[in-house]
PDB file of N, CA, C and O in Angstrom, chain B, residues numbered from 101:
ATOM      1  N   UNK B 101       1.124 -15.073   3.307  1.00  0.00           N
ATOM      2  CA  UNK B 101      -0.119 -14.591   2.768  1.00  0.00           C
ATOM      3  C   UNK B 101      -0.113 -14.777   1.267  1.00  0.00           C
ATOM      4  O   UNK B 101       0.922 -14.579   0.629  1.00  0.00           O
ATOM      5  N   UNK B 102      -1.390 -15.202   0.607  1.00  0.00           N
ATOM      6  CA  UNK B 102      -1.128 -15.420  -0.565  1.00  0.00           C
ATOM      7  C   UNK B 102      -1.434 -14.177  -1.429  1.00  0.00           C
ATOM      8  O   UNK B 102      -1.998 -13.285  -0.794  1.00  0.00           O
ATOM      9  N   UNK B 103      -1.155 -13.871  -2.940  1.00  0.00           N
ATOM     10  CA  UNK B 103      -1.202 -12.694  -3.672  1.00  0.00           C
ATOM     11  C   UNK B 103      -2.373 -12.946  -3.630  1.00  0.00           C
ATOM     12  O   UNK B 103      -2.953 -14.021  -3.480  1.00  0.00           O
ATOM     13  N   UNK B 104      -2.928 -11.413  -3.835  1.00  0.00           N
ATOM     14  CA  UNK B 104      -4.255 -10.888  -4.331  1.00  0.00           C
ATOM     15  C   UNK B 104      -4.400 -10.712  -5.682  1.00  0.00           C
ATOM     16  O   UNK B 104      -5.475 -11.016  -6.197  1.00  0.00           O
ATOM     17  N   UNK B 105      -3.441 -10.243  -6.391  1.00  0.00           N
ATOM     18  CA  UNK B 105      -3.189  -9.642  -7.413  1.00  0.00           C
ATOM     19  C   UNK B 105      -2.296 -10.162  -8.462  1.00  0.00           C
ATOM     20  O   UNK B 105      -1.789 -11.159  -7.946  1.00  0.00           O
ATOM     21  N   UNK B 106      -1.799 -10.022  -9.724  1.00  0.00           N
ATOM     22  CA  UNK B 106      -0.805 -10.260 -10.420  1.00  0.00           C
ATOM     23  C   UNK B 106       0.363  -8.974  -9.924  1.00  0.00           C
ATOM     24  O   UNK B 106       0.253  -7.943  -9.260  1.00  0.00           O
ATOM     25  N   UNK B 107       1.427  -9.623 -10.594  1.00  0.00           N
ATOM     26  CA  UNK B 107       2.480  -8.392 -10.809  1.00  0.00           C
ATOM     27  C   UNK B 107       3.290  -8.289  -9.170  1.00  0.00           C
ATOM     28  O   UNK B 107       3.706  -9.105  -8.348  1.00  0.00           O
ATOM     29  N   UNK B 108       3.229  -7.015  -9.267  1.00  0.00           N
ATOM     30  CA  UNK B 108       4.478  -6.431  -8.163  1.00  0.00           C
ATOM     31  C   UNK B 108       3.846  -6.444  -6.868  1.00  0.00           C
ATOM     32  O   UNK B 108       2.633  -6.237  -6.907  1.00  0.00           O
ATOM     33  N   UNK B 109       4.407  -6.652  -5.613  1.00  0.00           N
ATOM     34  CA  UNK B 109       3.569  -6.693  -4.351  1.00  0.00           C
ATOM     35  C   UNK B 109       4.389  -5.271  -3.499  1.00  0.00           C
ATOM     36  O   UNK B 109       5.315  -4.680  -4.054  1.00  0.00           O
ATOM     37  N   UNK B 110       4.035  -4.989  -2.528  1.00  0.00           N
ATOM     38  CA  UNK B 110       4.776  -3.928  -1.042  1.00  0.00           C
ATOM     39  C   UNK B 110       3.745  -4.088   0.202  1.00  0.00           C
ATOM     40  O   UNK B 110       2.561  -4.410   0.310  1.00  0.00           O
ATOM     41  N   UNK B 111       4.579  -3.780   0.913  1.00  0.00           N
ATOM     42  CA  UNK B 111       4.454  -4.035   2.148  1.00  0.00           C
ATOM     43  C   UNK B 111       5.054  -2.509   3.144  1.00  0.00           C
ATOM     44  O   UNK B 111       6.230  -2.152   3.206  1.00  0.00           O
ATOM     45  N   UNK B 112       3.899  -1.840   3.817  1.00  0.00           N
ATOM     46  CA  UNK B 112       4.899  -0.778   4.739  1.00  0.00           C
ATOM     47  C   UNK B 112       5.679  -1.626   5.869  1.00  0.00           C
ATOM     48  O   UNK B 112       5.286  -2.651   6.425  1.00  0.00           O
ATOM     49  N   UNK B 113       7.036  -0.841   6.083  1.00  0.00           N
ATOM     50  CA  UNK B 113       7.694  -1.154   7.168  1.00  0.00           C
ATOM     51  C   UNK B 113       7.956   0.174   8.039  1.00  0.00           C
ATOM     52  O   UNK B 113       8.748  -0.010   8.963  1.00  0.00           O
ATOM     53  N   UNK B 114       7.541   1.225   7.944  1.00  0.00           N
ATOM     54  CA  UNK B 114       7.380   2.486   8.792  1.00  0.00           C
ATOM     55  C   UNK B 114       7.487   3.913   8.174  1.00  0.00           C
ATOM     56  O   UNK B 114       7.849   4.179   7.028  1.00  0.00           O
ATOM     57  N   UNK B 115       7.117   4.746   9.115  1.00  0.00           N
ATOM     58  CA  UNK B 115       7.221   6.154   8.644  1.00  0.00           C
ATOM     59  C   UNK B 115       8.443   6.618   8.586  1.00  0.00           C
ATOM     60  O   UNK B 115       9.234   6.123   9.390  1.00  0.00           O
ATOM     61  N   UNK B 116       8.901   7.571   7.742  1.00  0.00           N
ATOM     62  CA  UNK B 116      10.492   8.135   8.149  1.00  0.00           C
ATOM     63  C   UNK B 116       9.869  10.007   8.745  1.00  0.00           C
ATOM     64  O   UNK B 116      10.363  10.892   9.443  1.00  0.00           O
ATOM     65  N   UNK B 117       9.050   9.896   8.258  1.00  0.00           N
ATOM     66  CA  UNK B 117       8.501  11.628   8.657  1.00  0.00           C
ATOM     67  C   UNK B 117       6.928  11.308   7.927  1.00  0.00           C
ATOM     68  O   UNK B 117       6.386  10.262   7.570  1.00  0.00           O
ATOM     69  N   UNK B 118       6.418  13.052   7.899  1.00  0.00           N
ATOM     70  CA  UNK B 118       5.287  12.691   7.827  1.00  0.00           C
ATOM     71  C   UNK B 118       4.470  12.530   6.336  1.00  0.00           C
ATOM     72  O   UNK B 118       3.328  12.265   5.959  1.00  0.00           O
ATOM     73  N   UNK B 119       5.883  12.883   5.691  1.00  0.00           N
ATOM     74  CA  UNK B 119       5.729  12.496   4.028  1.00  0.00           C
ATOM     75  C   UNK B 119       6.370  12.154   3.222  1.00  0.00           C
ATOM     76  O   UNK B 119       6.421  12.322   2.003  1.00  0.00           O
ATOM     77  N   UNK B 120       7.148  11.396   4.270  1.00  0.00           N
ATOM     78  CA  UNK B 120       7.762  10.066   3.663  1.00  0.00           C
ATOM     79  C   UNK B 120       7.493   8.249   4.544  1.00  0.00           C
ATOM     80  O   UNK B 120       7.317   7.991   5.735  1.00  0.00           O
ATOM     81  N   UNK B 121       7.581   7.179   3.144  1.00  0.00           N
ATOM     82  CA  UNK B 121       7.085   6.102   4.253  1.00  0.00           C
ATOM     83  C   UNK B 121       8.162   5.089   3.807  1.00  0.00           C
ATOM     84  O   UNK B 121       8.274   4.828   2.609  1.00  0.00           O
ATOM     85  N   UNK B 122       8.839   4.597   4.593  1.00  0.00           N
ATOM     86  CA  UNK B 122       9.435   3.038   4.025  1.00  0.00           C
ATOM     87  C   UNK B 122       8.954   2.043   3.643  1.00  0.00           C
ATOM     88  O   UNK B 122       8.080   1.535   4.346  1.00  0.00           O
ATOM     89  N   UNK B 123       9.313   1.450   2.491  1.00  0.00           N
ATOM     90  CA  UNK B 123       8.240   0.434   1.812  1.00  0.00           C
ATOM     91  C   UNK B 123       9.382  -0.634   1.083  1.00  0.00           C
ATOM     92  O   UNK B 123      10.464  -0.338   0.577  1.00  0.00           O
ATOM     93  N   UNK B 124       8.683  -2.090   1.231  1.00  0.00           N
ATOM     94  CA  UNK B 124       9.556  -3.049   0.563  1.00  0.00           C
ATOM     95  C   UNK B 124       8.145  -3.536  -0.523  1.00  0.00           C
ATOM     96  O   UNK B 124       6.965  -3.845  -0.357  1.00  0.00           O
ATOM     97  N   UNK B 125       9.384  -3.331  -2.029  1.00  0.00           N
ATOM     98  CA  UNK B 125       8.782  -3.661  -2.548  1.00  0.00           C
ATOM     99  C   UNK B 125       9.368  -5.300  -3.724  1.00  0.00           C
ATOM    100  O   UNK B 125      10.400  -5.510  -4.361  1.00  0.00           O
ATOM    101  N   UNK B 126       8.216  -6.041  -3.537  1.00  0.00           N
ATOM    102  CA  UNK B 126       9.169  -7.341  -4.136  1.00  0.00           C
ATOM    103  C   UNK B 126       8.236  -7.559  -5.776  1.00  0.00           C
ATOM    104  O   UNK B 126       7.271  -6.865  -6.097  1.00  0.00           O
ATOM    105  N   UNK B 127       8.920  -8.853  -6.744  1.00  0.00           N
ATOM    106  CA  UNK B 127       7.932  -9.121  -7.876  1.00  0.00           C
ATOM    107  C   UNK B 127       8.982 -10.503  -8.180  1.00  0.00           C
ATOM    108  O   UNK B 127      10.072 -10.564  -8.748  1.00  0.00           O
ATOM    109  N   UNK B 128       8.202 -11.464  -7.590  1.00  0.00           N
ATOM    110  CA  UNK B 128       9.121 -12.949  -7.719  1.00  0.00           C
ATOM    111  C   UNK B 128      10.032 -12.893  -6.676  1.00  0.00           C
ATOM    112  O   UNK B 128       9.684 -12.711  -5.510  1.00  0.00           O
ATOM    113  N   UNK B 129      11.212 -13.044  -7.042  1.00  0.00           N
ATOM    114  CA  UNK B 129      12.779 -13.184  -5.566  1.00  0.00           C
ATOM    115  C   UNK B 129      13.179 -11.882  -5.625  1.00  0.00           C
ATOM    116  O   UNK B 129      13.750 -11.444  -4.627  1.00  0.00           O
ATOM    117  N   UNK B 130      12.996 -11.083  -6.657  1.00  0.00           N
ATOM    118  CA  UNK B 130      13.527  -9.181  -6.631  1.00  0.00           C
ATOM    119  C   UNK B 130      12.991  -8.374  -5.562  1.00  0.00           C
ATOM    120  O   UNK B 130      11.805  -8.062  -5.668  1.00  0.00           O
ATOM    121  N   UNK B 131      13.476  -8.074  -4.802  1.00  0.00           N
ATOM    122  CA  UNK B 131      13.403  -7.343  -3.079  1.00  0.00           C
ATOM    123  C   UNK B 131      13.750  -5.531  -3.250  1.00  0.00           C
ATOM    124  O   UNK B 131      14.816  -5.265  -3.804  1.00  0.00           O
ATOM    125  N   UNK B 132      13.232  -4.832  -2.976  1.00  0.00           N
ATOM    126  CA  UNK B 132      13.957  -3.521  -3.270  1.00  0.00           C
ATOM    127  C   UNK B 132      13.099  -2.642  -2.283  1.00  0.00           C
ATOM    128  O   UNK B 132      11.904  -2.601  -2.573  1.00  0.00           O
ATOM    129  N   UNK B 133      13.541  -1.840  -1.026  1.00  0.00           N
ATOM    130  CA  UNK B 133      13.709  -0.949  -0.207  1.00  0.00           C
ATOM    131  C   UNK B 133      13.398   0.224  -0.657  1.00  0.00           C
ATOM    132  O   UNK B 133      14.377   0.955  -0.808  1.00  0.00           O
ATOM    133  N   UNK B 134      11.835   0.926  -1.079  1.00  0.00           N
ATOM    134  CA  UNK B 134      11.836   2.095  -1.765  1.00  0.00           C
ATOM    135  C   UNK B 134      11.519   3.145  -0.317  1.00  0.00           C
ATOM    136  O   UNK B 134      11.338   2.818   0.856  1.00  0.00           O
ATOM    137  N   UNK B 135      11.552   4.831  -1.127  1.00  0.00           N
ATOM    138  CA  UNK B 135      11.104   5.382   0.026  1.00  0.00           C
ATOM    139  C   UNK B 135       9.904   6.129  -0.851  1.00  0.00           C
ATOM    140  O   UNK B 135      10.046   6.457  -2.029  1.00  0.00           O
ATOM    141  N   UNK B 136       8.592   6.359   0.001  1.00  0.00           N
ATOM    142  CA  UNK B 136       7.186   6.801  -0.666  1.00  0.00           C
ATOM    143  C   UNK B 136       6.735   7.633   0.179  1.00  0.00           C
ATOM    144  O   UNK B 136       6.839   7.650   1.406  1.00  0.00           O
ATOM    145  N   UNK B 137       6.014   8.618  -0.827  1.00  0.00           N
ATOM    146  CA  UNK B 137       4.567   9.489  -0.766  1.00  0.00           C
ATOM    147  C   UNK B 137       3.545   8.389   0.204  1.00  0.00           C
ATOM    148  O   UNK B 137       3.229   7.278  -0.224  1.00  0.00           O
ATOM    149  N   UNK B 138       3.250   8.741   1.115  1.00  0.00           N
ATOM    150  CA  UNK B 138       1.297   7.882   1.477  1.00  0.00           C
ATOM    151  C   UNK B 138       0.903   8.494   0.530  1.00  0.00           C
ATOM    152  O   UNK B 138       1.375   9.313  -0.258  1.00  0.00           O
ATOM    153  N   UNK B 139      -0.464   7.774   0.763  1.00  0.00           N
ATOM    154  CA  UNK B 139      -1.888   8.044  -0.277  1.00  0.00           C
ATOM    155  C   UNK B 139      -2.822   9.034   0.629  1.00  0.00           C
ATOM    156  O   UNK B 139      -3.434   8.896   1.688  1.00  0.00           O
ATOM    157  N   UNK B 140      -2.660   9.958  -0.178  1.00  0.00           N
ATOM    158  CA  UNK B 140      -3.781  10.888   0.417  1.00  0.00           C
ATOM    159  C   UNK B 140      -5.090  11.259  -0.055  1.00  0.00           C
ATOM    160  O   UNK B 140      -5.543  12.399  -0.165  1.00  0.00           O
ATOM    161  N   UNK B 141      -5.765   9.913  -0.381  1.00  0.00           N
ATOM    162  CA  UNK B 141      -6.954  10.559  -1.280  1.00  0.00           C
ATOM    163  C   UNK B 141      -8.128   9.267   0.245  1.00  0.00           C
ATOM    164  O   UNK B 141      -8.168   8.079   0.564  1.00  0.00           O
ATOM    165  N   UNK B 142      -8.634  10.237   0.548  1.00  0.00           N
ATOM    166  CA  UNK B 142      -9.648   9.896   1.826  1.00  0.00           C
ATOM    167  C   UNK B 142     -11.594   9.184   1.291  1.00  0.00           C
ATOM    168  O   UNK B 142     -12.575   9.567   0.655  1.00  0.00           O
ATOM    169  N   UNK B 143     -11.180   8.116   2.007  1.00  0.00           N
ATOM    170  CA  UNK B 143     -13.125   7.399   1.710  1.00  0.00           C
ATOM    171  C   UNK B 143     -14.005   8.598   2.252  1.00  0.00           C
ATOM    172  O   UNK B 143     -13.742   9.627   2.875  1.00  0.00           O
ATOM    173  N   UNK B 144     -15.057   8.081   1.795  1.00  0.00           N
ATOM    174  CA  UNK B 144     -16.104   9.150   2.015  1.00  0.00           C
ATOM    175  C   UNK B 144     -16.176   8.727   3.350  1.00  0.00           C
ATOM    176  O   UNK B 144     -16.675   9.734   3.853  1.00  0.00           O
ATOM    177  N   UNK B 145     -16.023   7.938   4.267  1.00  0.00           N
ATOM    178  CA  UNK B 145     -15.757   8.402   5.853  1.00  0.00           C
ATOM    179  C   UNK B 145     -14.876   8.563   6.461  1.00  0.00           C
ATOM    180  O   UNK B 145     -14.626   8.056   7.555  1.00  0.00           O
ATOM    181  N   UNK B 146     -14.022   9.576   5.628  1.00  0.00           N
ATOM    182  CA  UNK B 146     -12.544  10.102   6.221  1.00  0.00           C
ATOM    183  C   UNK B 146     -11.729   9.062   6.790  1.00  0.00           C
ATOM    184  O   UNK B 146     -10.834   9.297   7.602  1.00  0.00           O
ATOM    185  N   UNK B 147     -12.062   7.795   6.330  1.00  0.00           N
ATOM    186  CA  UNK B 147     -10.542   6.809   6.443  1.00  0.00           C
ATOM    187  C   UNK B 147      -9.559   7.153   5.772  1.00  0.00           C
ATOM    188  O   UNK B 147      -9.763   7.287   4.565  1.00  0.00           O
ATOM    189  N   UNK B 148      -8.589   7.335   6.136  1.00  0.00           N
ATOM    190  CA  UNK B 148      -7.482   7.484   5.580  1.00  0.00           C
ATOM    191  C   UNK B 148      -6.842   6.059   4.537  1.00  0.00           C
ATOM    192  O   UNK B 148      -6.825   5.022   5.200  1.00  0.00           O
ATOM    193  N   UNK B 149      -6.418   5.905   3.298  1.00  0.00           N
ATOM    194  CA  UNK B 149      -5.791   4.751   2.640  1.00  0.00           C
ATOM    195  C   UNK B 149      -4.348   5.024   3.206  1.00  0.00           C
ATOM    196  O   UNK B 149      -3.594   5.985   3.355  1.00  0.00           O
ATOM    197  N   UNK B 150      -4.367   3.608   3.454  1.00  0.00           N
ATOM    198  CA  UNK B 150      -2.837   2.969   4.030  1.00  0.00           C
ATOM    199  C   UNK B 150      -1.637   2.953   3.039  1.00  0.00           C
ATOM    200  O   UNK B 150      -0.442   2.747   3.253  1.00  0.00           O
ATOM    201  N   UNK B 151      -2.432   3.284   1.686  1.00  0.00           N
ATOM    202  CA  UNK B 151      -1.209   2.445   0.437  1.00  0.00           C
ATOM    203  C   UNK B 151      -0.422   4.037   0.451  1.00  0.00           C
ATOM    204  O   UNK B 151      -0.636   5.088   1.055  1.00  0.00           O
ATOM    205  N   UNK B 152       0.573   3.579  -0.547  1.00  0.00           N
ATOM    206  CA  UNK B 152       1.881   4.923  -1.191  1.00  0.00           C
ATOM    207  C   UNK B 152       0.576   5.527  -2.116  1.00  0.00           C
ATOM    208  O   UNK B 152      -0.548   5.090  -2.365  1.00  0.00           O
ATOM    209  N   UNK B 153       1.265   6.668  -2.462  1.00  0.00           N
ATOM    210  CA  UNK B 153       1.070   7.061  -3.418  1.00  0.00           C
ATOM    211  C   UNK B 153       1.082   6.727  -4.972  1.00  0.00           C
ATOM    212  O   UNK B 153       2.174   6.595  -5.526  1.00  0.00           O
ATOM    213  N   UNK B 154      -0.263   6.565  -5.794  1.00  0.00           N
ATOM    214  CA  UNK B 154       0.245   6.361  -7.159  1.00  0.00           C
ATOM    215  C   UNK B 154       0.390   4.760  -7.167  1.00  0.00           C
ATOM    216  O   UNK B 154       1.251   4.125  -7.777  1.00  0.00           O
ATOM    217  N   UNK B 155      -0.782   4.173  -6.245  1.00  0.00           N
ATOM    218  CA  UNK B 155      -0.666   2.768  -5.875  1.00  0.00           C
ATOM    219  C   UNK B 155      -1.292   2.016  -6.659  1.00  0.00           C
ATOM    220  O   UNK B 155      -2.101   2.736  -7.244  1.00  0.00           O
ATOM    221  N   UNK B 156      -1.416   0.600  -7.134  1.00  0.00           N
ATOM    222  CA  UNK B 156      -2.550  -0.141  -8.055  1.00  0.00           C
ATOM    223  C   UNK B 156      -3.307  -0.865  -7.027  1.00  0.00           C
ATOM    224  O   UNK B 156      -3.028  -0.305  -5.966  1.00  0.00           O
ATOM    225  N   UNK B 157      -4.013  -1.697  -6.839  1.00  0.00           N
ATOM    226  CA  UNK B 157      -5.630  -1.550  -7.511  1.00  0.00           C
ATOM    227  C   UNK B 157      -6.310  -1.011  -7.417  1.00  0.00           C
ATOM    228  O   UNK B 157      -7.090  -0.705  -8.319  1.00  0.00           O
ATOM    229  N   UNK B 158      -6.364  -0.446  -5.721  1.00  0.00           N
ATOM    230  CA  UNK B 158      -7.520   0.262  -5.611  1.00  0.00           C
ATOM    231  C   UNK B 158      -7.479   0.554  -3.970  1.00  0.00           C
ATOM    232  O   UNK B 158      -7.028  -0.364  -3.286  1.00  0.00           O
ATOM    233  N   UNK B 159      -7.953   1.871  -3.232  1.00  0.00           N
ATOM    234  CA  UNK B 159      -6.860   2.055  -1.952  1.00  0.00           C
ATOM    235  C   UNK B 159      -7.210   1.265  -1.307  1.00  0.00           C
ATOM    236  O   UNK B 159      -8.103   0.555  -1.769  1.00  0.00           O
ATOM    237  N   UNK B 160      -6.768   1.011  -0.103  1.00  0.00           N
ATOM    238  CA  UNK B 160      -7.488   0.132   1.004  1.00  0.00           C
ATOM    239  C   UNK B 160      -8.830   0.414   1.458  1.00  0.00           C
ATOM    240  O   UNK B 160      -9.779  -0.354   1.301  1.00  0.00           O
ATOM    241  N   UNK B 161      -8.860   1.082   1.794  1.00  0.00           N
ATOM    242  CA  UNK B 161     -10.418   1.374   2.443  1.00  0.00           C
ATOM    243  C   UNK B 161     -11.632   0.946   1.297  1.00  0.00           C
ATOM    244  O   UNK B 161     -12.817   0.797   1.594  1.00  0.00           O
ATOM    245  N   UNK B 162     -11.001   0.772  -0.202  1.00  0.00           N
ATOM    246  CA  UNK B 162     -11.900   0.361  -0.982  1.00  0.00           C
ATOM    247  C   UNK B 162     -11.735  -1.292  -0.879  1.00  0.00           C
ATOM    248  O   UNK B 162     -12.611  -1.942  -1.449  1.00  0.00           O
ATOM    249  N   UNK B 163     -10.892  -1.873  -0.334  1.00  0.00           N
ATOM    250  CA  UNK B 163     -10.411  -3.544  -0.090  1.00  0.00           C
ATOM    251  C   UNK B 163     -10.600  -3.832   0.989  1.00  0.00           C
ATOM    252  O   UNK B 163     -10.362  -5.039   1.053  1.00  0.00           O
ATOM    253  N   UNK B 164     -11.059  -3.270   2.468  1.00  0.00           N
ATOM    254  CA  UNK B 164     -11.389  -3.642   3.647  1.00  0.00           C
ATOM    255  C   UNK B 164     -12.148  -4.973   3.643  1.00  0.00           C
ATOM    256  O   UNK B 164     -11.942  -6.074   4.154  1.00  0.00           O
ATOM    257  N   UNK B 165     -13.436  -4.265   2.603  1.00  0.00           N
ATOM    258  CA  UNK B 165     -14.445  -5.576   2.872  1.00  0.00           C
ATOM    259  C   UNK B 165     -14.318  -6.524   2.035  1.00  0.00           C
ATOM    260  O   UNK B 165     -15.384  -7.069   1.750  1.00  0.00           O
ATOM    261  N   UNK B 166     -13.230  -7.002   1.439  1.00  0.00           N
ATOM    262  CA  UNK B 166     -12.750  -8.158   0.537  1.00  0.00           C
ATOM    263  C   UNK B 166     -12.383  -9.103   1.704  1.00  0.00           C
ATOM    264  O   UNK B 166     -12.706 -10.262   1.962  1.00  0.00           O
ATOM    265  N   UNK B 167     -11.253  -7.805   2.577  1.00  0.00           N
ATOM    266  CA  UNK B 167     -10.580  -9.007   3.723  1.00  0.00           C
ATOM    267  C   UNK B 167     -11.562  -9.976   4.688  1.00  0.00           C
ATOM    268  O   UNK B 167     -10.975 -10.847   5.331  1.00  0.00           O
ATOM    269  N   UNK B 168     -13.017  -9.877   4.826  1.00  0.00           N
ATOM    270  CA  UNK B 168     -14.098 -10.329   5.355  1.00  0.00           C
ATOM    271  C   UNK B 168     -14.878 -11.402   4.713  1.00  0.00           C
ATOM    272  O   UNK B 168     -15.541 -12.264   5.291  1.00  0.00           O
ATOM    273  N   UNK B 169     -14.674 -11.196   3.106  1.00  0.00           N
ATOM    274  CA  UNK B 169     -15.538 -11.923   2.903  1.00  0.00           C
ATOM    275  C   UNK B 169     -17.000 -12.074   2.610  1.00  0.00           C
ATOM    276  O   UNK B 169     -17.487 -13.195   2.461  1.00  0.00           O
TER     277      UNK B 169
END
């Protein structure tokens, strides 16, 4: 998949509980295994954002309709 963005990328790889999430995070060949907060700040139709906590650009539910087009 190609970047969206400049800078640092992540990717979830699962929950460890319900407030904590496993996350790989890379920037070029640098790889690093963090553990995160979700994002708990909800769209005005109670979608939940997929990203960590304290995430850049902007949550998912505000990027849904980018992925469309």
């Amino acid at each position: 998949m190609d970047a969206t963005h400049d800078g640092p990328h992540a990717d979830h790889l699962g929950d460890i509980d319900r407030d904590t999430q496993l996350w790989v995070q890379w920037d070029g060949d640098h790889y690093e295994f963090v553990r995160l907060s979700p994002c708990n700040d909800p769209a005005e139709d109670d979608d939940a954002c997929t990203l960590f906590a304290g995430h850049d650009p902007g949550h998912s539910w505000e990027m849904r309709d980018l992925l469309h087009g």
